[in-house]
Backbone as CSV, one residue per row, in Angstrom:
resi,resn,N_x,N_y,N_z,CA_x,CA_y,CA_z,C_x,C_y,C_z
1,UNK,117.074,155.104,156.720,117.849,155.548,155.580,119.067,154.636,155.435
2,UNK,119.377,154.413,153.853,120.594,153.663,153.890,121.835,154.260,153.773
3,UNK,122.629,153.523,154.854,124.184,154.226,155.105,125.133,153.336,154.590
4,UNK,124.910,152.289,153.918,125.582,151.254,153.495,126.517,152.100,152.789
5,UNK,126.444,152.533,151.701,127.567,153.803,151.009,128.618,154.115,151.909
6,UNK,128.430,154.527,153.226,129.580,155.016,153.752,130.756,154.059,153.941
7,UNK,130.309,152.915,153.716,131.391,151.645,153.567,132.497,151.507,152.767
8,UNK,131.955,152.166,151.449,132.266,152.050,150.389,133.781,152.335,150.320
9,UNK,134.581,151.720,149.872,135.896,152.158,149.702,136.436,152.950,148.720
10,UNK,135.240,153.183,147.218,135.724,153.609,146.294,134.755,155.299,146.486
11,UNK,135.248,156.005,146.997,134.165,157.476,146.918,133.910,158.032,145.625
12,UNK,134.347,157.456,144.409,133.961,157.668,143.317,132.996,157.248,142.651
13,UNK,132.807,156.156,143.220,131.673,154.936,142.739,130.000,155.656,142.501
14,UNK,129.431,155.202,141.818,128.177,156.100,141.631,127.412,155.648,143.387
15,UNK,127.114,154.715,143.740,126.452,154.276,145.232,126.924,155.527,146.202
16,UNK,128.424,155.116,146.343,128.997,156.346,147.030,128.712,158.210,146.984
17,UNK,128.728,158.419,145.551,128.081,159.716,145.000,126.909,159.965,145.768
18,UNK,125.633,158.879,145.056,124.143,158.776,145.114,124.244,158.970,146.519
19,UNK,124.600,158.277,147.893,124.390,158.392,149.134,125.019,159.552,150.100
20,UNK,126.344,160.448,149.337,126.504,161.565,150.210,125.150,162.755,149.467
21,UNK,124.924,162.524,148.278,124.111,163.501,147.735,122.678,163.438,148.883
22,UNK,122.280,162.280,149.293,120.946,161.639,149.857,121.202,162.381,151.453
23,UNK,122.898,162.277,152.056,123.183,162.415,152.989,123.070,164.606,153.277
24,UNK,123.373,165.160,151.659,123.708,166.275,151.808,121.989,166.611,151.923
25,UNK,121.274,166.121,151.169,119.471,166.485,151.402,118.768,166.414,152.792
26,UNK,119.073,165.287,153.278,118.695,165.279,154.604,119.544,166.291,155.512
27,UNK,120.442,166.824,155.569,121.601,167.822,156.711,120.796,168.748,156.029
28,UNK,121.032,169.117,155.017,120.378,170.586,154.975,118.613,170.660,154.751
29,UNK,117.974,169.507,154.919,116.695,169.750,155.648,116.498,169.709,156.465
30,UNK,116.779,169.172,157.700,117.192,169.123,159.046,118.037,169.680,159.780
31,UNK,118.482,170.837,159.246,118.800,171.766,159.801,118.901,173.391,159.647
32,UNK,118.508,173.897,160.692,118.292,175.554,160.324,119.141,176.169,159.235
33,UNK,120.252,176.455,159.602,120.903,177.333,158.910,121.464,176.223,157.441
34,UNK,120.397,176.837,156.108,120.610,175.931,155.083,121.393,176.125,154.475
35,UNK,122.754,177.395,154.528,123.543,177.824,153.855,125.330,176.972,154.690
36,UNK,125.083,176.673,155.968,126.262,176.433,156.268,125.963,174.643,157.656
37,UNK,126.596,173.677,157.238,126.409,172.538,158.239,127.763,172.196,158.553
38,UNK,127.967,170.840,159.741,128.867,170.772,160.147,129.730,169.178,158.799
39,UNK,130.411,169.421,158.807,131.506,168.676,157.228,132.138,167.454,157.863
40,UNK,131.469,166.552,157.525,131.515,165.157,158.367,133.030,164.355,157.671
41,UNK,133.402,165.492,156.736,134.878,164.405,155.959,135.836,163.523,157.406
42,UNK,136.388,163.249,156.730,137.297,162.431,157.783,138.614,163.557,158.469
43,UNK,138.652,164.641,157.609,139.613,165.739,158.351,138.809,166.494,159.300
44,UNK,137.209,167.205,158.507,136.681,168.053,159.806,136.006,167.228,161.176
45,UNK,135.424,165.938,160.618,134.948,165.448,161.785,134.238,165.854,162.228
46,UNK,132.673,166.570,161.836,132.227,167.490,162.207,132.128,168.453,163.287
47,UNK,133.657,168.962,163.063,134.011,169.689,164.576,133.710,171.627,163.332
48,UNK,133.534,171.556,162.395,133.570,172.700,161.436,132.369,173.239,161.015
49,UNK,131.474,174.452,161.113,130.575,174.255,160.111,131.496,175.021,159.148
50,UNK,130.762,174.633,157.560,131.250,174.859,155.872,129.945,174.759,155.351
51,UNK,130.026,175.513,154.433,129.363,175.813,153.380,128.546,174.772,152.900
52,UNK,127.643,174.271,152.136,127.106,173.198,151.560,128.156,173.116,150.606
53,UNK,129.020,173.823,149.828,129.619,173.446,148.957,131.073,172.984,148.918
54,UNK,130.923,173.746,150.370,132.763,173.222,150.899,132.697,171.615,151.276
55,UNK,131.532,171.924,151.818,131.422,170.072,152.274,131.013,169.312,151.521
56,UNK,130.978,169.762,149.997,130.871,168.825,149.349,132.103,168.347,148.267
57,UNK,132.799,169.945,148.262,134.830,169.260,147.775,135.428,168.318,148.873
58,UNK,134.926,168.660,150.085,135.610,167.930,151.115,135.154,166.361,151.256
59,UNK,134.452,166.421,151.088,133.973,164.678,150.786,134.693,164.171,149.668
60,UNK,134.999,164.957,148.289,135.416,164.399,147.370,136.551,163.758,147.296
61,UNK,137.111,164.790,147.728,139.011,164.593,148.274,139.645,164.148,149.855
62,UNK,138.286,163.925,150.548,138.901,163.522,151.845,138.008,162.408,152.235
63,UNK,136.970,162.158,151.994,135.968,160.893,151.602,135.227,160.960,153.512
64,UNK,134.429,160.434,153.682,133.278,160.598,154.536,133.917,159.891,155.957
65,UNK,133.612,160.443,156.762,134.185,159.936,158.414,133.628,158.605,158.390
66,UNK,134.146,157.672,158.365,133.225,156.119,158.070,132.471,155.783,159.655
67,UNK,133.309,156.280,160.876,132.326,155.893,162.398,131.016,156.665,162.307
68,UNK,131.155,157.690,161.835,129.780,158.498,161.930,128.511,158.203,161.158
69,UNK,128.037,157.515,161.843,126.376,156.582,161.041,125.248,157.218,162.230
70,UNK,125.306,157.655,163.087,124.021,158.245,163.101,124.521,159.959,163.365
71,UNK,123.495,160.615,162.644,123.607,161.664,162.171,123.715,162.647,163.149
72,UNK,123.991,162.656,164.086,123.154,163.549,165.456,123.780,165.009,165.415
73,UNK,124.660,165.787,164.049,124.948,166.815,163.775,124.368,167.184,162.923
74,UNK,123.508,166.471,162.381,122.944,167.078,161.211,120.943,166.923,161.559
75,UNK,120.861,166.549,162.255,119.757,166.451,162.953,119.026,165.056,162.898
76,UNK,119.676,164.184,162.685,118.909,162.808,162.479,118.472,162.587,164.165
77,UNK,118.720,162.790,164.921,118.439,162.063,166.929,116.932,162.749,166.335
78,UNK,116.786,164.350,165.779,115.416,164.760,166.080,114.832,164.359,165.475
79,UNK,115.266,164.559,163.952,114.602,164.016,163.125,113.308,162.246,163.578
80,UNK,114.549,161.365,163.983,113.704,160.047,164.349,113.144,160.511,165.303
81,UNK,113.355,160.864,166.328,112.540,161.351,167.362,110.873,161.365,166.778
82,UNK,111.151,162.624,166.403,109.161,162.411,165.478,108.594,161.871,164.940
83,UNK,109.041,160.975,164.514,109.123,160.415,163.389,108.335,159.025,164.383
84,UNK,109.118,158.780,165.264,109.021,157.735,166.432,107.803,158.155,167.260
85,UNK,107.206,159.344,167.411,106.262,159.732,168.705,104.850,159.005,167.884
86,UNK,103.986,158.992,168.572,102.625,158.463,168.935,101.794,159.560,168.833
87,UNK,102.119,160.479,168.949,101.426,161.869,168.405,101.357,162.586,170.113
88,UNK,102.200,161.919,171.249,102.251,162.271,172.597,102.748,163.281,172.594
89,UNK,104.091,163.907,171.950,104.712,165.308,172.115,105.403,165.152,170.606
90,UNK,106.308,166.413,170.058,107.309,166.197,169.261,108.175,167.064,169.434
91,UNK,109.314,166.434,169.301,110.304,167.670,169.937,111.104,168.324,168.370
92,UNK,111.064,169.710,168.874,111.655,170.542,167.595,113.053,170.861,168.003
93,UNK,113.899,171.204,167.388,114.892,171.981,166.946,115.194,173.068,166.098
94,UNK,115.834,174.163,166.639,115.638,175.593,166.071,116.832,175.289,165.433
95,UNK,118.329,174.350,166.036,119.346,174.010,165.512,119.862,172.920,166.196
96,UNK,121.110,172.156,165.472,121.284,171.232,165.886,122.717,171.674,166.946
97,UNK,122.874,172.719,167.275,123.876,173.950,167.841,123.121,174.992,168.598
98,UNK,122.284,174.606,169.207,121.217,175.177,170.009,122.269,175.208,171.140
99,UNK,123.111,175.877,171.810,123.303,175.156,173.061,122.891,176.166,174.647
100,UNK,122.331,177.561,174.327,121.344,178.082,175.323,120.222,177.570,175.785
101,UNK,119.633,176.910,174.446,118.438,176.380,174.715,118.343,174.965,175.261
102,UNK,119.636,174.167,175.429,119.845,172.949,175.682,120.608,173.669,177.207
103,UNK,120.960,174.607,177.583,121.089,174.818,179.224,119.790,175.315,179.284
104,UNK,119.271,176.162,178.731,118.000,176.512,179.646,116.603,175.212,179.794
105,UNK,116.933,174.016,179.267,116.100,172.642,178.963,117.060,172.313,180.336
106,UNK,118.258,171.714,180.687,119.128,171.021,181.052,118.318,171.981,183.152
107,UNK,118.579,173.265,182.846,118.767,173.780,184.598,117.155,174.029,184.531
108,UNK,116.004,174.067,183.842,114.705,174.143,184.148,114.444,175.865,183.853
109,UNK,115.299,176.629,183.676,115.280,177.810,183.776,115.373,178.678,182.045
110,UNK,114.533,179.264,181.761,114.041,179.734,180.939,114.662,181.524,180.761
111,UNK,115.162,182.389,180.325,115.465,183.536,180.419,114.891,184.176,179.217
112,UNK,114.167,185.604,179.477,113.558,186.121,178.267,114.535,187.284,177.786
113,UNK,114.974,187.220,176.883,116.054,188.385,176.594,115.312,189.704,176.064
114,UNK,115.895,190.730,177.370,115.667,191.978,177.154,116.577,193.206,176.577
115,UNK,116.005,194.195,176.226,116.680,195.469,176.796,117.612,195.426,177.376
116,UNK,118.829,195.376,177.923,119.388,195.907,179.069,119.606,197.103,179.532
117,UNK,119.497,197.725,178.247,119.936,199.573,178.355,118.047,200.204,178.626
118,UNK,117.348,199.551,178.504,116.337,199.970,178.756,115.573,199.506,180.136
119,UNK,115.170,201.126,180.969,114.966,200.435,182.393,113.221,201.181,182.339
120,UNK,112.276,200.820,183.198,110.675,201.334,182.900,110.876,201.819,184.440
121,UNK,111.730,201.993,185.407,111.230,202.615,186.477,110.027,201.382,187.511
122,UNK,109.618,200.785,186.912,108.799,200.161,187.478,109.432,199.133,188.731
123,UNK,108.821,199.657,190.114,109.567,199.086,190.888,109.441,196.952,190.992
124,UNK,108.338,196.863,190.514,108.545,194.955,190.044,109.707,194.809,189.018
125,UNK,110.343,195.611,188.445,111.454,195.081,187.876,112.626,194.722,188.364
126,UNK,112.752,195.525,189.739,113.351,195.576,190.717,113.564,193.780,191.469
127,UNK,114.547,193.351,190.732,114.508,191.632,191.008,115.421,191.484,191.948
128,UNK,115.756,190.585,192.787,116.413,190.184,194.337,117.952,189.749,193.589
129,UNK,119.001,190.069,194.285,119.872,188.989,193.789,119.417,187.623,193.463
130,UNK,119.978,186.754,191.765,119.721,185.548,192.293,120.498,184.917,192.712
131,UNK,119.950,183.806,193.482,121.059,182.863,194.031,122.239,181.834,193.687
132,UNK,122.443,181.178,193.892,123.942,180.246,193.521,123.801,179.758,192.162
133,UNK,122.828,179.284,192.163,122.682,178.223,190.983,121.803,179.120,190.153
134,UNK,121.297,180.241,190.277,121.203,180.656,189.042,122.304,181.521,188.591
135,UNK,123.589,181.734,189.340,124.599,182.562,188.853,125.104,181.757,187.865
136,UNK,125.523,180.540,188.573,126.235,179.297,187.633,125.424,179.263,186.177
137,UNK,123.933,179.201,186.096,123.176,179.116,185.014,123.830,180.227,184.327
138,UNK,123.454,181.296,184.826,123.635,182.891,184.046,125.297,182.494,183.297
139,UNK,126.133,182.129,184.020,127.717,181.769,184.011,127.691,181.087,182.661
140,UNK,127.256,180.046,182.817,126.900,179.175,181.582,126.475,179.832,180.473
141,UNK,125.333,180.378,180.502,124.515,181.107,179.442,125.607,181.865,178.291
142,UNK,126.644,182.417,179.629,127.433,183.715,178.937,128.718,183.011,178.476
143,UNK,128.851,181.494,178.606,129.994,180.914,177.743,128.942,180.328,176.890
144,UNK,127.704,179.985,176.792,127.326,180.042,175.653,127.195,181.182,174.358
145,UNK,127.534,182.250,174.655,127.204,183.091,173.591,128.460,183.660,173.406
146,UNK,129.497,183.550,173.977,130.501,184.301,173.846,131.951,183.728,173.002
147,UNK,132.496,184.431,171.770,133.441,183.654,171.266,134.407,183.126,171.637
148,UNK,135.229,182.254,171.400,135.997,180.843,171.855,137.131,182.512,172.009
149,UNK,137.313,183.027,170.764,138.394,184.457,170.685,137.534,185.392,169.947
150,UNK,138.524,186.273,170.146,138.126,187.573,168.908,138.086,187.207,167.636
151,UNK,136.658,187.224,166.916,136.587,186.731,165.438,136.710,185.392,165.412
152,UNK,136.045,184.617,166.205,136.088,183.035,166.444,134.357,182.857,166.127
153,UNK,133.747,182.819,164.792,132.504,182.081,164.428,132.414,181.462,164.578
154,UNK,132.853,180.015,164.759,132.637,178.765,164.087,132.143,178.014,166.025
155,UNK,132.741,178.437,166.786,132.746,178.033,168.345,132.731,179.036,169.336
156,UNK,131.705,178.774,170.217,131.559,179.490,171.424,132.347,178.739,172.351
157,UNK,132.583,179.709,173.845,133.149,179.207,174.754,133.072,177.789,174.705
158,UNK,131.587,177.588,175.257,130.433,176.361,175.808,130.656,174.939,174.586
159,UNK,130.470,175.411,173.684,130.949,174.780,172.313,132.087,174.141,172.113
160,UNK,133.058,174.994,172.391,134.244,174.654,172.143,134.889,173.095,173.216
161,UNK,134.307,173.410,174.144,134.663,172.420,175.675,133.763,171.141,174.775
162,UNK,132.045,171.476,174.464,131.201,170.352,174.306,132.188,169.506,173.398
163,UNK,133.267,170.419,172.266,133.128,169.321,171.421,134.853,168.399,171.778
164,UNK,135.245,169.479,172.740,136.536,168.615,173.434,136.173,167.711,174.119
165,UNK,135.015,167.581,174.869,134.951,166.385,175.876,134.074,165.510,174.339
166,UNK,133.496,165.717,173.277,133.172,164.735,172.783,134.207,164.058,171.855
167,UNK,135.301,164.423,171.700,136.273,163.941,170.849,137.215,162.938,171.994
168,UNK,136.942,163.459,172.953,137.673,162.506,174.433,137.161,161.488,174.744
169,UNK,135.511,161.214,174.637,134.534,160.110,174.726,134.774,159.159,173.339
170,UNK,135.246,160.096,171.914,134.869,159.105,170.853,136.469,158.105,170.936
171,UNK,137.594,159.065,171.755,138.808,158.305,171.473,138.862,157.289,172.709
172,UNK,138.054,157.008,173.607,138.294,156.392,174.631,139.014,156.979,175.975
């Protein structure tokens, strides 16, 4: 895909237009939730998700993060990914903010979410303490799902750190 547009100095220019419009088709096909993505302007940095429509005043008036050429918030890593296979595997994405499913990929460990308030008596349910490293997993799991604060959508615990250490890597 061409990113040459993001060069562009004039964000008014029809090229410029034509290529965030090209840019807004691909994010919201490539990614789950088609009502809200992360707003690549040069203020959010895609540290925000917004609206399809917020992120598209925000481009107008704040014009496009110019370092950000490969897409990997909006799903372009998966996207090529398949795109690239041999027909050997293809890897999906449920989101590009998956991040349970990227610890339970990362520690090998898989968890099926139950009931908790519901118990069957059945003494095989009856599971052993687990050990160290699956506490740490479990540990993890539960800063993945849990808000940064009270009434904090936008970032989980787990989230919130991923995108501090990635703003620490992009500044050097």
């Amino acid at each position: 895909m061409d990113k040459s547009w993001i060069d562009v100095e004039d964000i008014h220019s029809q090229e410029y237009i034509t290529g965030f419009r090209k840019f807004l088709e691909f994010a919201t096909k490539n990614w789950t939730d088609k009502s809200k993505i992360y707003c690549p302007c040069i203020r959010c940095r895609n540290r925000y998700l917004r609206s399809v429509r917020d992120v598209n005043d925000h481009y107008r008036f704040e014009g496009f993060h110019k370092p950000y050429k490969i897409w990997v918030h909006h799903g372009e890593a998966y996207a090529s990914l398949q795109e690239n296979q041999n027909d050997q595997f293809v890897i999906h994405s449920d989101s590009g903010g998956d991040v349970i499913g990227m610890l339970e990929d990362a520690m090998g460990m898989h968890i099926d979410r139950v009931d908790e308030n519901k118990t069957s008596g059945d003494p095989r349910d009856q599971l052993p303490m687990p050990n160290e490293e699956t506490m740490q997993f479990l540990k993890l799991l539960e800063n993945a799902e849990k808000q940064l604060y009270l009434g904090c959508e936008e970032f989980t615990k787990l989230s919130f750190i991923t995108h501090l250490m990635q703003l620490k890597v992009e500044s050097n």
